[in-house]
LUMPA-888677 format. One record per residue (C-alpha): residue number from 1; x negated, y negated, z negated. Coordinates in pm, 1 decimal. Example, Ala and Ser with C-alpha at 12.3 -4.5 7.8 and 13.67 -1.06 7.14 Angstrom:
BEGIN
SITE   seq         xx         yy         zz
SITE     1    -1230.0      450.0     -780.0
SITE     2    -1367.0      106.0     -714.0
***
This chain:
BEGIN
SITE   seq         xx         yy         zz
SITE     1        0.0        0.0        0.0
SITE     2     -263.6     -202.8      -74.2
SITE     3     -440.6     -208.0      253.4
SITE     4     -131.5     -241.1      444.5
SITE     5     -102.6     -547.4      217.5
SITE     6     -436.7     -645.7      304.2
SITE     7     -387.6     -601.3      711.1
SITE     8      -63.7     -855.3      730.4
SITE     9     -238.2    -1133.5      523.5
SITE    10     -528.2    -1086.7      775.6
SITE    11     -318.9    -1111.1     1054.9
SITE    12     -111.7    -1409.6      932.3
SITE    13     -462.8    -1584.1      846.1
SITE    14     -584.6    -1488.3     1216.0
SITE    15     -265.1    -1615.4     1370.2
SITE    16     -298.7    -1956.9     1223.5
SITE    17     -633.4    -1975.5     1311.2
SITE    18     -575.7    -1889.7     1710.4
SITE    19     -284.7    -2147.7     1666.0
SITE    20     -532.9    -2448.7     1524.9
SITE    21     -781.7    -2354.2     1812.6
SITE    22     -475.2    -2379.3     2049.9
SITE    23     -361.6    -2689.4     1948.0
SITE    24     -742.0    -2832.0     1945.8
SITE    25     -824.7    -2678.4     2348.3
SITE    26     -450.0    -2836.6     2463.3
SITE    27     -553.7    -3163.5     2314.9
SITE    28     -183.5    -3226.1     2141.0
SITE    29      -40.6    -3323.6     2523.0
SITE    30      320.7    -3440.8     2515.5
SITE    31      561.1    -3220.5     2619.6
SITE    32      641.9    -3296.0     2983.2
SITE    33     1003.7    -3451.1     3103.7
SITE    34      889.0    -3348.6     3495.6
SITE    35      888.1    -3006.7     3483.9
SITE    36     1028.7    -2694.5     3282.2
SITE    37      913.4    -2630.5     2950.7
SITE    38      563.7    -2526.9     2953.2
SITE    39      439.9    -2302.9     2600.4
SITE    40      101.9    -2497.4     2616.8
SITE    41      289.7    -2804.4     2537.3
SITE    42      442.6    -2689.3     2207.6
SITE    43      378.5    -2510.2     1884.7
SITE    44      441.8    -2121.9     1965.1
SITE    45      342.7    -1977.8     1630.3
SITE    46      634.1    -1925.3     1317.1
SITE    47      576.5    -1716.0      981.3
SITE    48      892.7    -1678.5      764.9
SITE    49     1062.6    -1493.4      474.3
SITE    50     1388.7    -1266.6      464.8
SITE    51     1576.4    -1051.9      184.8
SITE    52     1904.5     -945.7      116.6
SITE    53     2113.2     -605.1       87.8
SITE    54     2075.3     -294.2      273.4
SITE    55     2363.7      -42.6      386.1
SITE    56     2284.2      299.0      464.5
SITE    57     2453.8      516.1      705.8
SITE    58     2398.9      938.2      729.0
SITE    59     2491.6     1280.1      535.3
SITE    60     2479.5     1138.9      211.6
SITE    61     2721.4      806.6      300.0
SITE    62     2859.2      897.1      605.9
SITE    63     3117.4      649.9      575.2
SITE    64     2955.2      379.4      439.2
SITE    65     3231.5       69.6      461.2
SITE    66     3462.7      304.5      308.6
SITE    67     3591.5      136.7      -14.2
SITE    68     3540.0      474.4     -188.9
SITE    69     3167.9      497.0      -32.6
SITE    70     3056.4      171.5      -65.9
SITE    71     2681.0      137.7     -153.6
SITE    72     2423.1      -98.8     -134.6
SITE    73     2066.4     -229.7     -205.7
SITE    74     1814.9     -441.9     -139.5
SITE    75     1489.7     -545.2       47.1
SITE    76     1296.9     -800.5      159.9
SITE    77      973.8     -886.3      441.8
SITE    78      828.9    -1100.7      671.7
SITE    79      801.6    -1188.7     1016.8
SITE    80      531.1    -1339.0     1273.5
SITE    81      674.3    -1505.0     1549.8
SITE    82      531.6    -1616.8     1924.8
SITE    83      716.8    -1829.0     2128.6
SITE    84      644.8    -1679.9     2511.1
SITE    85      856.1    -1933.5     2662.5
SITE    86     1209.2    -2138.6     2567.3
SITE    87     1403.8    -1830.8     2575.8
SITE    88     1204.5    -1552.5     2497.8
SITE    89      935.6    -1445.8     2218.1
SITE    90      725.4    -1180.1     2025.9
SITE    91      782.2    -1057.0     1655.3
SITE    92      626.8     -899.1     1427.7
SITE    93      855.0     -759.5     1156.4
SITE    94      752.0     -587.9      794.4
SITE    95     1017.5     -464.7      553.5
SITE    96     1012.7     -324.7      213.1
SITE    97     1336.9     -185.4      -21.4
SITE    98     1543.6       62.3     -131.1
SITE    99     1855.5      238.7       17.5
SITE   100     2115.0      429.3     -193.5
SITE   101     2449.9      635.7     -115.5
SITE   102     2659.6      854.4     -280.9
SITE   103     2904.5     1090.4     -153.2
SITE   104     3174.1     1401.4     -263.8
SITE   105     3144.7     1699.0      -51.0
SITE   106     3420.5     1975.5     -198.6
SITE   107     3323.5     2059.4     -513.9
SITE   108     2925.6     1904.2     -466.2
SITE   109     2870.5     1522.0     -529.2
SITE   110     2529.7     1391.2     -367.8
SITE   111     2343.4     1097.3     -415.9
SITE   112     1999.6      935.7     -308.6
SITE   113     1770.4      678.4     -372.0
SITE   114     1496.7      598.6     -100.5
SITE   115     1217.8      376.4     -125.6
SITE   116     1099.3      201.0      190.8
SITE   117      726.6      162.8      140.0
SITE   118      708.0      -29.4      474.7
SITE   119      866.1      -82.9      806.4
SITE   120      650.5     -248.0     1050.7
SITE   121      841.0     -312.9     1386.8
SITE   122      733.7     -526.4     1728.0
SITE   123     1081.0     -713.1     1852.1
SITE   124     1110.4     -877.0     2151.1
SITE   125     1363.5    -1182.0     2082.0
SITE   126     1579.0    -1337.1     2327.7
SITE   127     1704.9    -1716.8     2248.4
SITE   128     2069.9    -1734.5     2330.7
SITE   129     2124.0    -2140.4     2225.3
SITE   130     1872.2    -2267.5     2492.5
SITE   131     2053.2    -2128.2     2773.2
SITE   132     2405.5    -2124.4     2681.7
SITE   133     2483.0    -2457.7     2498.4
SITE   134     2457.9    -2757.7     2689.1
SITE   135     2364.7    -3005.9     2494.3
SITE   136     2000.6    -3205.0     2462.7
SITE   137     1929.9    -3150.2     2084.9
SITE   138     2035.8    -2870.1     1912.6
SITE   139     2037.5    -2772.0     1573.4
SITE   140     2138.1    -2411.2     1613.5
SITE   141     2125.6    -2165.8     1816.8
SITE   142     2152.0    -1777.4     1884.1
SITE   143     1928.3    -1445.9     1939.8
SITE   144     1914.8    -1082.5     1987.3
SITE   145     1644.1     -910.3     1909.1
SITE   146     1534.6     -542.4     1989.0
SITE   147     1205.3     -337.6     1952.3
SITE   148     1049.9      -11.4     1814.0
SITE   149      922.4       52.0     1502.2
SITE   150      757.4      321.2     1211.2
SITE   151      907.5      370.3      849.0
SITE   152      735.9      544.1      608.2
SITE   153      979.7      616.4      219.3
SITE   154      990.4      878.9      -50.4
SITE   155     1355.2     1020.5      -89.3
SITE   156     1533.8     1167.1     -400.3
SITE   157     1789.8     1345.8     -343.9
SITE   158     2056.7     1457.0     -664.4
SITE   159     2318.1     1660.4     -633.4
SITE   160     2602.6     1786.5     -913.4
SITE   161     2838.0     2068.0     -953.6
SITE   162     3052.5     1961.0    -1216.2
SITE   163     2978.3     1743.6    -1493.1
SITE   164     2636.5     1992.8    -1621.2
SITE   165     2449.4     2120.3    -1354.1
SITE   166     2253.0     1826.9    -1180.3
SITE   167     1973.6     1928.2     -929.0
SITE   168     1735.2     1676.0     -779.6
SITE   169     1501.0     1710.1     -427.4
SITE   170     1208.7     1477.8     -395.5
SITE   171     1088.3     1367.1       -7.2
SITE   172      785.8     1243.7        8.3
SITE   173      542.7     1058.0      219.0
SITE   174      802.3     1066.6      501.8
SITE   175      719.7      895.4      808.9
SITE   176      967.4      817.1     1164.4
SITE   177     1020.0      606.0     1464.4
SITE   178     1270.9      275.8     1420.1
SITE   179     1473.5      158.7     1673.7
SITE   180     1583.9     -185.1     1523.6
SITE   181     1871.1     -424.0     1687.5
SITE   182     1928.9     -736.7     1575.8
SITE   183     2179.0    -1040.1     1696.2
SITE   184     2138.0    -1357.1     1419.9
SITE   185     2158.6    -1763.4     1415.6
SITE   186     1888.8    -2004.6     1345.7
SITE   187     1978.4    -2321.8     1188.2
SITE   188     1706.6    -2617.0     1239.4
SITE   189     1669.8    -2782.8      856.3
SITE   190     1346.1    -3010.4      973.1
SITE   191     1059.9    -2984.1     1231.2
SITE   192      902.5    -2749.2     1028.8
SITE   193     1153.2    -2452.0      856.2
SITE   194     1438.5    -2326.0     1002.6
SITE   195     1706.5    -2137.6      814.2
SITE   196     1844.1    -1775.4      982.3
SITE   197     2110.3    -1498.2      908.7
SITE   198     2064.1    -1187.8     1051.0
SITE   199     2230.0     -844.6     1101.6
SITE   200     1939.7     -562.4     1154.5
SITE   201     2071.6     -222.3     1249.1
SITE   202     1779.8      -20.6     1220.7
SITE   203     1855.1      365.7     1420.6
SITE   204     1553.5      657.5     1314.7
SITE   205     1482.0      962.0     1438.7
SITE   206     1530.2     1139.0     1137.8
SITE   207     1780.8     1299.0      943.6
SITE   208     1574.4     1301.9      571.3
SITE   209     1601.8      952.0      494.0
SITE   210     1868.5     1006.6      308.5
SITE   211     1637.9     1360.4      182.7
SITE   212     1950.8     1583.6      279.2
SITE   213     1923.8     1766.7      639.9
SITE   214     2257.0     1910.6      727.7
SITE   215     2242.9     2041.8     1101.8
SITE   216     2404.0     1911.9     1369.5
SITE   217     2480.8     1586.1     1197.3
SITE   218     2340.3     1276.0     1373.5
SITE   219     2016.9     1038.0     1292.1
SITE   220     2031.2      842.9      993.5
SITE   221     2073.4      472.3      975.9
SITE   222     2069.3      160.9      791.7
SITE   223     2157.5     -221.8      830.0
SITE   224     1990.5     -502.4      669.3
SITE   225     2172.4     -794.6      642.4
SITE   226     1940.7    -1087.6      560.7
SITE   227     1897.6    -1458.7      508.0
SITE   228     1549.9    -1616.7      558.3
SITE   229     1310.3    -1904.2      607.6
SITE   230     1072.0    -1971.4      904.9
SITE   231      783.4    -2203.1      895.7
SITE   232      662.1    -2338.4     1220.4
SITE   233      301.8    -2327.5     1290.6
SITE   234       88.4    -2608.7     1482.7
SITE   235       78.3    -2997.2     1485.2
SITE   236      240.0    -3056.1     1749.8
SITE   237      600.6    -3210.1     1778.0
SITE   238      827.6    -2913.9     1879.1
SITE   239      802.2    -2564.2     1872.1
SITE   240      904.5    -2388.5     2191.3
SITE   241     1174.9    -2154.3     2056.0
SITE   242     1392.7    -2494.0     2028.9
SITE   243     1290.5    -2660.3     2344.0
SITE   244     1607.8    -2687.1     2574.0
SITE   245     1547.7    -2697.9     2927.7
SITE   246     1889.8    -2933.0     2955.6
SITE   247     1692.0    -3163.9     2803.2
SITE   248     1428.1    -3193.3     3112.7
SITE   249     1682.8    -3206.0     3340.2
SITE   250     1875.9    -3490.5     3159.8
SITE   251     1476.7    -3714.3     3114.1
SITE   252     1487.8    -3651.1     3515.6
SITE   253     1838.7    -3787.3     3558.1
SITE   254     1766.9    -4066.5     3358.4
SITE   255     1396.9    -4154.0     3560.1
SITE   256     1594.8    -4130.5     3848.6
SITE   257     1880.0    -4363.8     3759.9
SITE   258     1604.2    -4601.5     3653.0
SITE   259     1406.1    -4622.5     3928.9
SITE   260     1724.6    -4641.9     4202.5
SITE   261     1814.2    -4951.6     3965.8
SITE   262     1417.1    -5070.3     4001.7
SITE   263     1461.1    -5022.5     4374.8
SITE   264     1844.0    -5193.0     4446.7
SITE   265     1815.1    -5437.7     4127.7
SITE   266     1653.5    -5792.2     4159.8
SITE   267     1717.6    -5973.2     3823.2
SITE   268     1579.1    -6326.5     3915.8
SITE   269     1757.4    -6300.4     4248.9
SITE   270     1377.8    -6411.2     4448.0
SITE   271     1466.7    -6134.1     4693.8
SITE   272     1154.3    -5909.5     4539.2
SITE   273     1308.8    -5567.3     4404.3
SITE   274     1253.2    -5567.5     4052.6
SITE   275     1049.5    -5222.9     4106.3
SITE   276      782.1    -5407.1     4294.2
SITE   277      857.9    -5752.8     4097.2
SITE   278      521.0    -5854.6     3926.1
SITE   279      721.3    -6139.8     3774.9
SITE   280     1116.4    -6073.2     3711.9
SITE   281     1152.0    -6427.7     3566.7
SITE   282     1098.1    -6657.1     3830.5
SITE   283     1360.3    -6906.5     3847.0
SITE   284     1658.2    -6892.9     4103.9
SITE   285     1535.5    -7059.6     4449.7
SITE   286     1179.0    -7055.1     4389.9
SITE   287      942.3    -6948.1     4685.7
SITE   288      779.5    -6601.0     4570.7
SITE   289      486.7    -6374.8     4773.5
SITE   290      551.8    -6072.6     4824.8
SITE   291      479.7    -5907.2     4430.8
SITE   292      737.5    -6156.8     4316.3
SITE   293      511.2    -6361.3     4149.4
SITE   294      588.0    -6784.5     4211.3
SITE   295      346.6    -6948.4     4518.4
SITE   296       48.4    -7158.2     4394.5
SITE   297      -65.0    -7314.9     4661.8
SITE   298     -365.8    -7475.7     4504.7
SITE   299     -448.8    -7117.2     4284.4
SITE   300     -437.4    -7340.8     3907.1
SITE   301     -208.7    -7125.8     3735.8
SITE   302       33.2    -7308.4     3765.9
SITE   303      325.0    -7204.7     3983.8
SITE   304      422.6    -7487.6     4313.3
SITE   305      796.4    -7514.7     4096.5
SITE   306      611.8    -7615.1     3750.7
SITE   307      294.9    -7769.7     3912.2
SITE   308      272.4    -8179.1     3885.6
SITE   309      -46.2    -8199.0     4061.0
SITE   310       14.2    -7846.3     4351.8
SITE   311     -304.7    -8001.7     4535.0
SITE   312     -567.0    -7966.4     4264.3
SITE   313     -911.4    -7885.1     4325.4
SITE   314     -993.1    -7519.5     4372.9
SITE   315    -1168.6    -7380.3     4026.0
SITE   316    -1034.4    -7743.5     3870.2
SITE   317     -950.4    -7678.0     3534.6
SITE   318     -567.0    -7831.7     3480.9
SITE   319     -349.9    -7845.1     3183.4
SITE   320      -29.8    -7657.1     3171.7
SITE   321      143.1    -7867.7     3384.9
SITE   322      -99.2    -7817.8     3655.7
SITE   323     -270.7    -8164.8     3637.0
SITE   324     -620.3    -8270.3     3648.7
SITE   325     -835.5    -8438.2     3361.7
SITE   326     -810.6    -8816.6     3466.3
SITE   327    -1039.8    -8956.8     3228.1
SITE   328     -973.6    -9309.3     3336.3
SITE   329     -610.0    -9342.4     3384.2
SITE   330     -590.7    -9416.6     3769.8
SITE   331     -439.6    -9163.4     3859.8
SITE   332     -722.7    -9054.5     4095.2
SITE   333     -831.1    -8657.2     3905.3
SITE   334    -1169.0    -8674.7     3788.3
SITE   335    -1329.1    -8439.0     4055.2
SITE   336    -1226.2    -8692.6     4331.1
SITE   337    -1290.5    -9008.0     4162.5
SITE   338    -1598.9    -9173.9     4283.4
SITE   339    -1583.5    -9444.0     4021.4
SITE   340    -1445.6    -9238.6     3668.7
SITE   341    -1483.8    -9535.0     3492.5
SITE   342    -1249.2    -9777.9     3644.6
SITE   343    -1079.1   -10008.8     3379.0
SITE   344     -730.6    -9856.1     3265.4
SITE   345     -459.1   -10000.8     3503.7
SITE   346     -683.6   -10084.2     3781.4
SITE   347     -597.0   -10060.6     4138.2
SITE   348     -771.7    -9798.0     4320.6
SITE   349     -752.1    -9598.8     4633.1
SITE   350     -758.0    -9259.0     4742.9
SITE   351    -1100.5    -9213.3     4605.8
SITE   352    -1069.3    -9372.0     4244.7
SITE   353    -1257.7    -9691.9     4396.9
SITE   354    -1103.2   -10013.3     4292.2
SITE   355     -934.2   -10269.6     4466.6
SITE   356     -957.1   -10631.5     4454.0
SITE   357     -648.1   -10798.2     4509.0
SITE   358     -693.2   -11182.7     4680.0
SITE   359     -376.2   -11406.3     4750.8
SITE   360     -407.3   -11329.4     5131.5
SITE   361     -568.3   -10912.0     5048.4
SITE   362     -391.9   -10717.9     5235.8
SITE   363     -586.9   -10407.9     5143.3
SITE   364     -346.7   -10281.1     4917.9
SITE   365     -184.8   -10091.2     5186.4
SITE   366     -488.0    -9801.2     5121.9
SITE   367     -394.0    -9792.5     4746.6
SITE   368     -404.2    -9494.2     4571.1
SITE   369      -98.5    -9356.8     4305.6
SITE   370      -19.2    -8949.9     4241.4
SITE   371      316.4    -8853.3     4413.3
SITE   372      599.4    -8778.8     4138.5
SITE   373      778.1    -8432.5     4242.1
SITE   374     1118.3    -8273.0     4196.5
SITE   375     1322.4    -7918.6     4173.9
SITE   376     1474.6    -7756.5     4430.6
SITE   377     1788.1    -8015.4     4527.0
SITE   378     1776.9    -8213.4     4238.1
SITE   379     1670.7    -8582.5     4197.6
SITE   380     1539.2    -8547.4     3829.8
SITE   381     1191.3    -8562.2     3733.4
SITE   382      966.5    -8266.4     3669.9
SITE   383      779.2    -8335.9     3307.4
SITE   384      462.4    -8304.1     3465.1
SITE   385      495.5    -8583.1     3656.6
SITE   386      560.5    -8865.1     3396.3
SITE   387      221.5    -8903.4     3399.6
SITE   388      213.6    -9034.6     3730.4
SITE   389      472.9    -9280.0     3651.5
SITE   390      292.4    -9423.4     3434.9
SITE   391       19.3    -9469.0     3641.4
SITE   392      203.0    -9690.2     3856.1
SITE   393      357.8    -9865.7     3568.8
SITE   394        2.0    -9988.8     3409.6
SITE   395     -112.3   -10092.3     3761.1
SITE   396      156.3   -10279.1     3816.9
SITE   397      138.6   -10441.6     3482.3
SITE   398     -234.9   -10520.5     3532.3
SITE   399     -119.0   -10675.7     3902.7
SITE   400      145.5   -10911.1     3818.9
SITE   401      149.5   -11017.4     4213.9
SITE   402      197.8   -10629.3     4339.7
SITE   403      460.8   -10500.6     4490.2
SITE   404      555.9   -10123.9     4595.9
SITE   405      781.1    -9942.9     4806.6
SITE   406      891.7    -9598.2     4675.0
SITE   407      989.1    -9365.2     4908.7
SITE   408     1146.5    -9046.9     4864.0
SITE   409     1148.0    -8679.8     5026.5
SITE   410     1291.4    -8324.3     5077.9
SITE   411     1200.0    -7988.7     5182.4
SITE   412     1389.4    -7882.0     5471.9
SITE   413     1663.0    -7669.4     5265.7
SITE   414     2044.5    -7767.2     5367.9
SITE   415     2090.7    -8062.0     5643.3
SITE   416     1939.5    -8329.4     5732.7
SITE   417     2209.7    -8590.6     5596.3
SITE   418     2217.2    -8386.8     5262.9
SITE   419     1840.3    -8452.7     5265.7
SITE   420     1842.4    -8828.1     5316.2
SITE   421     2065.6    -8881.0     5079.3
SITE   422     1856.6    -8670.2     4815.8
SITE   423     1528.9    -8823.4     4934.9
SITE   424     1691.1    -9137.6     4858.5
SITE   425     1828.6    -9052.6     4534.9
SITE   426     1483.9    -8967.9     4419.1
SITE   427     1381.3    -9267.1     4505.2
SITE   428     1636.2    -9438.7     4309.4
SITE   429     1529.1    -9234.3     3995.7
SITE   430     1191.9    -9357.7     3995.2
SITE   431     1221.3    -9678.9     4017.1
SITE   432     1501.4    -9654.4     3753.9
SITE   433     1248.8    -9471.6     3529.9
SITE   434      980.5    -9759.4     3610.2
SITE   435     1226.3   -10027.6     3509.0
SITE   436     1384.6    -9912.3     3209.8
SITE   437     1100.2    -9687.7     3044.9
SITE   438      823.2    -9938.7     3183.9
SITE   439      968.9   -10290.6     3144.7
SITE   440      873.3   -10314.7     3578.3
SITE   441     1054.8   -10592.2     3719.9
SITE   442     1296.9   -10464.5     3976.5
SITE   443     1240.6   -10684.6     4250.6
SITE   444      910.5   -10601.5     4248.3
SITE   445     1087.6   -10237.4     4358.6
SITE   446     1156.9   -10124.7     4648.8
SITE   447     1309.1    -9801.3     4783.3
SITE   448     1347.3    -9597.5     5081.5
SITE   449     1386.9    -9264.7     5195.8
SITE   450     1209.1    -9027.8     5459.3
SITE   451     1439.1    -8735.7     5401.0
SITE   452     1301.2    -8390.1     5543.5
SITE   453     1112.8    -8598.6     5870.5
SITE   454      751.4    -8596.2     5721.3
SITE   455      676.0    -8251.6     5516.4
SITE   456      305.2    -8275.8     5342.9
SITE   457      354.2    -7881.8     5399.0
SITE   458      545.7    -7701.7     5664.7
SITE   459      472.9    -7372.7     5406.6
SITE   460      502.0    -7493.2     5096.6
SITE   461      818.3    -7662.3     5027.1
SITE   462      798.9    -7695.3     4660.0
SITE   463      533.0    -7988.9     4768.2
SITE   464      778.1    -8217.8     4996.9
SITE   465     1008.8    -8262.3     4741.7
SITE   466      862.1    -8579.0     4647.9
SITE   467      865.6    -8936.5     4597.3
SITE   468      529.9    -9131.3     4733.8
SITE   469      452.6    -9470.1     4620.4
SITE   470      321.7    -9797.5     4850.8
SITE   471      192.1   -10172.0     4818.6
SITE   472      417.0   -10363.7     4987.9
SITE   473      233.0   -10647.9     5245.1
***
């Protein structure tokens, strides 16, 4: 007894240790949601507990349900389990217990008491829940299990003719072939342990377990009706016995829904399918390329729709509105300006030189001031551009005798009359911003409107809607 002792812990230390060395090779890989379940991608290995009564069927309790013939005892064991696949898996079963009967014959009354010393059986188990129930999770399930087996038990055998004369029969060191069927239900209590109950019918080849051999009477048998606790083995998430293949196939529904929505859906409406989107919160009406990201025509940043300067430098380094470092306040960004140190408010042209204004000058004409830019269709001023504005405020404040025209344009979106008019209303803003924000005289004011006749880009149309500024001769 001892040594069989001895050869199960050894080969429940030796399965753990295969399972650990498993789990190390497979390198703890998620289990897949593109393909069946796989046994490398889960734990496989379960050790558990069972005990409960035993009910013997042969000579001596040949009727054993029969309320008159009614016995039963107990035992108990453990199991080894390895998951094969979702549905299907390996045991190794070991039982040890007692069986009992009693039964009248005429005048004779028999009874027996036989000691299971061990029962080691190999089962092949079938999982019923992972096929049948179609859900994603479960939490129980079904098997059958069937396999073959050896029993070895010491019999004693009584039997008593009247109330004196008692005889008794000892069988010992009996050994037989076990054919044991099981059907149970597993119940999952955690990640780790699962509860079962089982019914084992367990068929011999023998008619001495019961130590009485009466011929031409059938093979004994017993069933073993148990409740028991598995432990799941590895470090992994799931063990394979409770891996439901509906489950796969509901992970590919769902990948597929998702990416038809990726490929029809376009959230910012920029005509990019949000699949291929880079950027899926562009605002409505702004130009995209082709990932979906906004066009930046001068590479800052900054998008064209949020850019107040969309002509900077290339490698210029810009705020977040896209503008230059102007470190003297004309207006002129400080990788243009040829003169960065012009007094604040002086005139300047194109290249940050300065201007000198005479009574009869008419060189005003080649002044420099930062164009002020607008949304798609709409006459109000970006925040980036206030900047400008004042610009053209403190010059004209430093030029008392200046005057400037302000003239405003559109992109070529909607018609030509809807265009004027907006180019026009731009222009009207500005100089309403210059007067009331800026103290500017208004007749010194003057605006006009281009409409969509002179683009600054025929590609980029986030850059002609804007307002340009003028000295007046």
């Amino acid at each position: 007894m001892k040594k069989l002792f001895t050869a199960i812990i050894a080969f429940v230390i030796c399965a753990s240790a295969v399972q650990a060395q498993t789990d190390a090779g497979a390198g703890n890989k998620p289990a897949s949601t593109h393909r069946m379940p796989v046994a490398s991608d889960y734990n496989t290995w379960a050790i558990g507990v069972h005990f409960g009564p035993t009910i013997f069927s042969g000579d001596i309790a040949d009727d054993a349900f029969n309320q008159d013939n009614f016995t039963t005892s107990f035992a108990y064991g453990l199991h080894i389990n390895k998951g094969i696949s979702h549905t299907f898996g390996l045991q190794g079963h070991f039982l040890m217990g007692m069986l009992k009967g009693v039964r009248q014959m005429t005048a004779v009354k028999y009874s027996f008491e036989s000691t299971i010393k061990y029962q080691l059986s190999l089962r092949a188990v079938l999982t019923l829940g992972n096929v049948s129930f179609q859900r994603r999770q479960n939490k129980f399930h079904l098997y059958m299990a069937g396999g073959l087996g050896t029993m070895a038990w010491d019999a004693k055998t009584k039997d008593h003719v009247g109330d004196s004369n008692e005889f008794q029969t000892d069988v010992k060191d009996n050994t037989a072939t076990v054919i044991p069927l099981a059907i149970g239900g597993k119940y999952k209590l955690g990640n780790k342990v699962d509860l079962q109950l089982e019914y084992n019918f367990n068929l011999t080849n023998t008619d001495l377990v019961d130590g009485l051999k009466v011929p031409l009477s059938s093979y004994d048998s017993y069933s073993y009706i148990n409740l028991g606790l598995t432990y799941k083995l590895g470090k992994k998430e799931k063990n394979i016995e409770w891996v439901n293949p509906m489950e796969t196939i509901y992970s590919d529904m769902n990948d597929m829904k998702d990416k038809m929505d990726a490929l029809t859906g376009d959230k910012d409406k920029d005509g990019v399918a949000d699949i291929f989107d880079k950027d899926n919160s562009t605002p409505e009406g702004v130009k995209v390329y082709g990932d979906g990201t906004a066009v930046d025509t001068d590479g800052d940043g900054v998008p064209d729709s949020k850019d107040a300067d969309p002509f900077t430098n290339k490698g210029a380094v810009v705020d977040a509105s896209g503008k230059e470092a102007d470190t003297d306040g004309d207006g002129v960004p400080d990788s243009k300006d040829l003169e960065p140190n012009t007094p604040a408010g002086q005139l300047v042209n194109f290249q940050g030189k300065s201007i000198i204004i005479t009574s009869s000058s008419t060189s005003t004409a080649a002044a420099y001031w930062p164009s002020v830019y607008f949304g798609l269709n709409s006459a109000k001023i970006i925040a980036g551009s206030n900047a400008a504005i004042a610009t053209v405020a403190m010059t004209l404040k430093n030029n008392p005798d200046l005057k400037v025209t302000i003239t405003g344009n559109a992109d070529k979106t909607g018609s030509e009359q809807i265009n004027t008019q907006l180019g026009q209303k731009r222009a009207d803003a500005v100089k309403d911003a210059l007067v009331k924000q800026y103290g500017i005289d208004a007749a010194r004011l003057s605006t006009t409107t281009k409409g969509e006749s002179e683009p600054l880009n025929t590609k980029t149309n986030s850059v002609n809607r804007r307002v340009d500024f003028s000295a007046m001769k």
